[in-house]
PDB file of N, CA, C, O and CB in Angstrom:
ATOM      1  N   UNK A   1       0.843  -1.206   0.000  1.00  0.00           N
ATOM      2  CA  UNK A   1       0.000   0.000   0.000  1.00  0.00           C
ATOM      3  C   UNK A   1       0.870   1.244   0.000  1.00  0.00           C
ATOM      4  O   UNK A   1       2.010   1.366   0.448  1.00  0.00           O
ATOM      5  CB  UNK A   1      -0.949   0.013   1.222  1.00  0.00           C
ATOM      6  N   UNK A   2       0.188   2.032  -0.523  1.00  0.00           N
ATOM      7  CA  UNK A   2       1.386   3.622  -0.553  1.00  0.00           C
ATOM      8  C   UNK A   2       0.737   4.696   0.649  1.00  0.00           C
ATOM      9  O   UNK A   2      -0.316   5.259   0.950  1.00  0.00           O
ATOM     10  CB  UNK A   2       1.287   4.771  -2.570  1.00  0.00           C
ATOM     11  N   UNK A   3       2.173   4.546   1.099  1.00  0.00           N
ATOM     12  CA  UNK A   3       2.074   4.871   2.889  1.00  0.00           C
ATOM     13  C   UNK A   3       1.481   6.324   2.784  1.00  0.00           C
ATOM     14  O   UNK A   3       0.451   6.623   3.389  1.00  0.00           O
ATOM     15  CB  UNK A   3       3.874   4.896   3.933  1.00  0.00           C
ATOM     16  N   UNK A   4       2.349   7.452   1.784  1.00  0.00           N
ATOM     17  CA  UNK A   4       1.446   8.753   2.021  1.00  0.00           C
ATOM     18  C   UNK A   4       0.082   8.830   1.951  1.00  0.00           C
ATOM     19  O   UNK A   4      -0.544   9.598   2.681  1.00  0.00           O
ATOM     20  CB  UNK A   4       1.734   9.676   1.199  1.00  0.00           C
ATOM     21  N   UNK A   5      -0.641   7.846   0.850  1.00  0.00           N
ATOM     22  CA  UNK A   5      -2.414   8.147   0.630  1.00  0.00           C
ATOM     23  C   UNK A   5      -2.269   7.515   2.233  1.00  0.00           C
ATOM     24  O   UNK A   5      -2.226   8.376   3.112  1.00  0.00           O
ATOM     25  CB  UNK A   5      -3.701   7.022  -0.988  1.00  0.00           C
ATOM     26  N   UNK A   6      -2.197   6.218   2.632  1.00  0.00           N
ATOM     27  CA  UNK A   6      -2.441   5.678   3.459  1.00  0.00           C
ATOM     28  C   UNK A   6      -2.513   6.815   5.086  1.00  0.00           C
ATOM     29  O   UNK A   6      -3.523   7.092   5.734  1.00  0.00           O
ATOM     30  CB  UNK A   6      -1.481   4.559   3.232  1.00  0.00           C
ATOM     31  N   UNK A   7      -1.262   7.201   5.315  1.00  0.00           N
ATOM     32  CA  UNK A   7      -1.373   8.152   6.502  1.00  0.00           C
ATOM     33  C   UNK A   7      -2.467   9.116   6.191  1.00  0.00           C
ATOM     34  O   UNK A   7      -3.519   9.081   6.829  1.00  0.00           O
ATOM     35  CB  UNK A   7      -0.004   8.948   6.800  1.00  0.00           C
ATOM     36  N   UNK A   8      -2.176  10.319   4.851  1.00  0.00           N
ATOM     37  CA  UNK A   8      -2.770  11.040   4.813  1.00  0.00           C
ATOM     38  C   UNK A   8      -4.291  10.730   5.288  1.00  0.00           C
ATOM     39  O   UNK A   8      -4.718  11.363   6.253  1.00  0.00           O
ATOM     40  CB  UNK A   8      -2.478  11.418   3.790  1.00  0.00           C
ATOM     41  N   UNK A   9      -4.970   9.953   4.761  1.00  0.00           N
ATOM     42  CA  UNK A   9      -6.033   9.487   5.364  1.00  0.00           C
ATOM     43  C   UNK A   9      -6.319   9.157   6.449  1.00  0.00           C
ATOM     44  O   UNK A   9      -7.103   9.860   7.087  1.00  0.00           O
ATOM     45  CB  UNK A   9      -6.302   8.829   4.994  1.00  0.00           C
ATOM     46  N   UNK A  10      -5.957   8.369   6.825  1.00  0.00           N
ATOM     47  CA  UNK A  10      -5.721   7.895   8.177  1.00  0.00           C
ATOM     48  C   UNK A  10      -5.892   8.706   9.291  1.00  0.00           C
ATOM     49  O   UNK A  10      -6.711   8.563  10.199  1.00  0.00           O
ATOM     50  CB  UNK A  10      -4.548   7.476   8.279  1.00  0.00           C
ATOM     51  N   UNK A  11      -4.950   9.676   9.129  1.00  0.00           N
ATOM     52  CA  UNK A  11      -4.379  10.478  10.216  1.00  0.00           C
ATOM     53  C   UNK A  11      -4.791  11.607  10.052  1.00  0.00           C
ATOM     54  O   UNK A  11      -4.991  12.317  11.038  1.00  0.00           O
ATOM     55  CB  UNK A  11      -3.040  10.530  10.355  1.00  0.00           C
ATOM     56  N   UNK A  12      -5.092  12.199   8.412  1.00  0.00           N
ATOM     57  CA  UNK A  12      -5.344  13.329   7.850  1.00  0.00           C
ATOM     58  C   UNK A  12      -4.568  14.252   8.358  1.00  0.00           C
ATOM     59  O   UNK A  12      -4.984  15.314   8.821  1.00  0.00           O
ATOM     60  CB  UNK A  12      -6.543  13.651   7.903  1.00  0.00           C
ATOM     61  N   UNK A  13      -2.845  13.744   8.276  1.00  0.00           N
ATOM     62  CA  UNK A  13      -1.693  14.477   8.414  1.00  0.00           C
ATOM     63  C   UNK A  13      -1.621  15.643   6.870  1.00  0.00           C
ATOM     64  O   UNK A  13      -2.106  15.528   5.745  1.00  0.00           O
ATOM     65  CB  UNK A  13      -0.326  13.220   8.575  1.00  0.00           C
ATOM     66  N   UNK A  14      -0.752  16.752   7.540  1.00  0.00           N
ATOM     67  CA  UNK A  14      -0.135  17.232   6.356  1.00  0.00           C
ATOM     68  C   UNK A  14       0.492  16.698   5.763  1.00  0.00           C
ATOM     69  O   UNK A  14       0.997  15.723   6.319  1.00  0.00           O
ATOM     70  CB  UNK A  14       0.410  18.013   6.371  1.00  0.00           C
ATOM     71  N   UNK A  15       0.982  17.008   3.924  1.00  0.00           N
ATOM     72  CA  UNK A  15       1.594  16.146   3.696  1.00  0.00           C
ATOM     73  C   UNK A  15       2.822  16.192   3.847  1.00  0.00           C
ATOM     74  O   UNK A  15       3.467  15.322   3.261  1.00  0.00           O
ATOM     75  CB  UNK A  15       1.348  15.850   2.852  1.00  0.00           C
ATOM     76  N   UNK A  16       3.554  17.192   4.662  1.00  0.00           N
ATOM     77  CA  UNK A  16       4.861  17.203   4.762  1.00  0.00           C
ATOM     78  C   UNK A  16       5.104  16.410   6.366  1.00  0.00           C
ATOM     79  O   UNK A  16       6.288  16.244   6.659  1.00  0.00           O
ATOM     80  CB  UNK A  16       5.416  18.847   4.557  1.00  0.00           C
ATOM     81  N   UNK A  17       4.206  15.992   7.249  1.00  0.00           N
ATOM     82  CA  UNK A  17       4.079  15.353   8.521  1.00  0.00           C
ATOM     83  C   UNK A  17       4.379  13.902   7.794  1.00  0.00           C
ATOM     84  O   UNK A  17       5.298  13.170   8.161  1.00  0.00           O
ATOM     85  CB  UNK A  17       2.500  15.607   9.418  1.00  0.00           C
ATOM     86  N   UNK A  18       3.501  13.594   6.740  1.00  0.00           N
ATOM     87  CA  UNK A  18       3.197  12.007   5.858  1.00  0.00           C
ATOM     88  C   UNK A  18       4.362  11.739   5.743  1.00  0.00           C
ATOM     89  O   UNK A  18       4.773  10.615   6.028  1.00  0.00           O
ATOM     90  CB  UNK A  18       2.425  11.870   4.294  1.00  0.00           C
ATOM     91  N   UNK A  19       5.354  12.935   5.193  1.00  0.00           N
ATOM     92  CA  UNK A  19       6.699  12.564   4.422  1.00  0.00           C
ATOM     93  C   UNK A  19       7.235  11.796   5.544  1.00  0.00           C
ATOM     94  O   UNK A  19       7.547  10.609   5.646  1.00  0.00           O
ATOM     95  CB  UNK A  19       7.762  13.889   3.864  1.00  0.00           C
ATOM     96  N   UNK A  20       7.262  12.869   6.432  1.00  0.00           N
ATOM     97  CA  UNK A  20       8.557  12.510   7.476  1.00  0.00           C
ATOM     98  C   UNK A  20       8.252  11.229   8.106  1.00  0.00           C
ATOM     99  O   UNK A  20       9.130  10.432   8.439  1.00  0.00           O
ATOM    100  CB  UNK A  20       8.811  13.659   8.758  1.00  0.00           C
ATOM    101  N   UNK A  21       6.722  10.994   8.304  1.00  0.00           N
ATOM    102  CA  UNK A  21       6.532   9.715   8.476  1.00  0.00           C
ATOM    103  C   UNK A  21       7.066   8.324   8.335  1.00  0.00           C
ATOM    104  O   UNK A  21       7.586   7.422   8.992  1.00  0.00           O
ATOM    105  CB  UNK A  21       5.890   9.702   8.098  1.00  0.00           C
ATOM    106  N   UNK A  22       6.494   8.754   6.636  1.00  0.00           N
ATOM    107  CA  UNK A  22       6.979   7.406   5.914  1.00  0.00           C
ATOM    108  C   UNK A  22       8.652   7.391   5.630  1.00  0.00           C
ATOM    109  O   UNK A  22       9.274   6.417   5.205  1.00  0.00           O
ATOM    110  CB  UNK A  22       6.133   7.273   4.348  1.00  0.00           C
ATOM    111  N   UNK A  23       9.253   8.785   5.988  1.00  0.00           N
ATOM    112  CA  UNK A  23      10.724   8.323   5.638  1.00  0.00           C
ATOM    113  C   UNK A  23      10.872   7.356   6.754  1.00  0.00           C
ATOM    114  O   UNK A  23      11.214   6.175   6.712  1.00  0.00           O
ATOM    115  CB  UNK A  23      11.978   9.571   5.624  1.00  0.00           C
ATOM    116  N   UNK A  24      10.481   8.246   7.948  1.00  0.00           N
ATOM    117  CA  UNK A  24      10.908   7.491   9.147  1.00  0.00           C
ATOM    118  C   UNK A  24      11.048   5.531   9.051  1.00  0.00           C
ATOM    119  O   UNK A  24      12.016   4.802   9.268  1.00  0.00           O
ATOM    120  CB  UNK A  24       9.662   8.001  10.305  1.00  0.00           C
ATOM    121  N   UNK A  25       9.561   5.193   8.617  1.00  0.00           N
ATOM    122  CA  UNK A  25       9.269   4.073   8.538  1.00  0.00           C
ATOM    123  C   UNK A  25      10.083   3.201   7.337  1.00  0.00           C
ATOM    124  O   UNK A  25      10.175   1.993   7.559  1.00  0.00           O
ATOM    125  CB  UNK A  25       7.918   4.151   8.463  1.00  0.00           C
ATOM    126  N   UNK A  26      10.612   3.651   6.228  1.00  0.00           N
ATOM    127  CA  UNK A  26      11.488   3.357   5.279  1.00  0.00           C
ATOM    128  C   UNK A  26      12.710   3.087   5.405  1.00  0.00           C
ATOM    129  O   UNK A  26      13.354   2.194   4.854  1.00  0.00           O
ATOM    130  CB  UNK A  26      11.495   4.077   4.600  1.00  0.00           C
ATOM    131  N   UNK A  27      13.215   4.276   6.526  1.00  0.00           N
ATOM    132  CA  UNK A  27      14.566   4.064   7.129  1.00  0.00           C
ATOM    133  C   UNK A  27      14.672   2.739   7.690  1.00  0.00           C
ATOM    134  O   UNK A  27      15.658   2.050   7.430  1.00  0.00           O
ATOM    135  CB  UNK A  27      14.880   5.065   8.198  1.00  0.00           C
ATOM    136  N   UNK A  28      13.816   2.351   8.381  1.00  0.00           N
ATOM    137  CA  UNK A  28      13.358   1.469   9.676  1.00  0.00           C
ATOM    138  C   UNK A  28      13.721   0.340   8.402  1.00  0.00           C
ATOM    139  O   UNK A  28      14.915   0.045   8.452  1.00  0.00           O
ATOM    140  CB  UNK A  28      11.395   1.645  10.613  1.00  0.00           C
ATOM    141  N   UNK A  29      13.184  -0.170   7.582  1.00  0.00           N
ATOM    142  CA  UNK A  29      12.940  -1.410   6.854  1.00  0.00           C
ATOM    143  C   UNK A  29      14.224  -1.009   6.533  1.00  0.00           C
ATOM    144  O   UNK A  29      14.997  -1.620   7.271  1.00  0.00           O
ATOM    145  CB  UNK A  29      11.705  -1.741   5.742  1.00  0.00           C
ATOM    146  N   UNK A  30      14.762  -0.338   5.850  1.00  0.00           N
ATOM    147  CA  UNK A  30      15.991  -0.160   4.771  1.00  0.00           C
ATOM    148  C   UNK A  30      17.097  -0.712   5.378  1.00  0.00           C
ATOM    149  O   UNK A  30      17.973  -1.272   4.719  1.00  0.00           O
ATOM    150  CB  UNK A  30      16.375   1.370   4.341  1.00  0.00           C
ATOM    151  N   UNK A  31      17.143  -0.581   6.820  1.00  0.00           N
ATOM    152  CA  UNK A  31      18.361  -0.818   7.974  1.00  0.00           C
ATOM    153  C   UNK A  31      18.280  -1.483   8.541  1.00  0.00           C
ATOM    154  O   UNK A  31      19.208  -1.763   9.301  1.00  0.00           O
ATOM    155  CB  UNK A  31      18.727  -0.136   8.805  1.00  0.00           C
ATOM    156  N   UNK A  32      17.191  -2.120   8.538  1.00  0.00           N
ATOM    157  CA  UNK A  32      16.849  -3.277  10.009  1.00  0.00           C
ATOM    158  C   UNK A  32      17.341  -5.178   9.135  1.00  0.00           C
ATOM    159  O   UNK A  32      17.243  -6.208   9.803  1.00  0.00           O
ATOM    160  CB  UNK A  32      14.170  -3.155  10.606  1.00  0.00           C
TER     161      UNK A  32
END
């Protein structure tokens, strides 16, 4: 699923909150 529609909705974050989000969560997979 594509995490920005996904938060944005969700959370009905801005979309610059979404970004930092999903980087956050990307980092997380990318490194772990």
């Amino acid at each position: 699923s594509n995490c920005i529609e996904y938060l944005s909705h969700k959370y009905g974050l801005s979309f610059y909150e979404v970004i930092k989000e999903c980087s956050k969560e990307l980092i997380k997979k990318g490194f772990s």
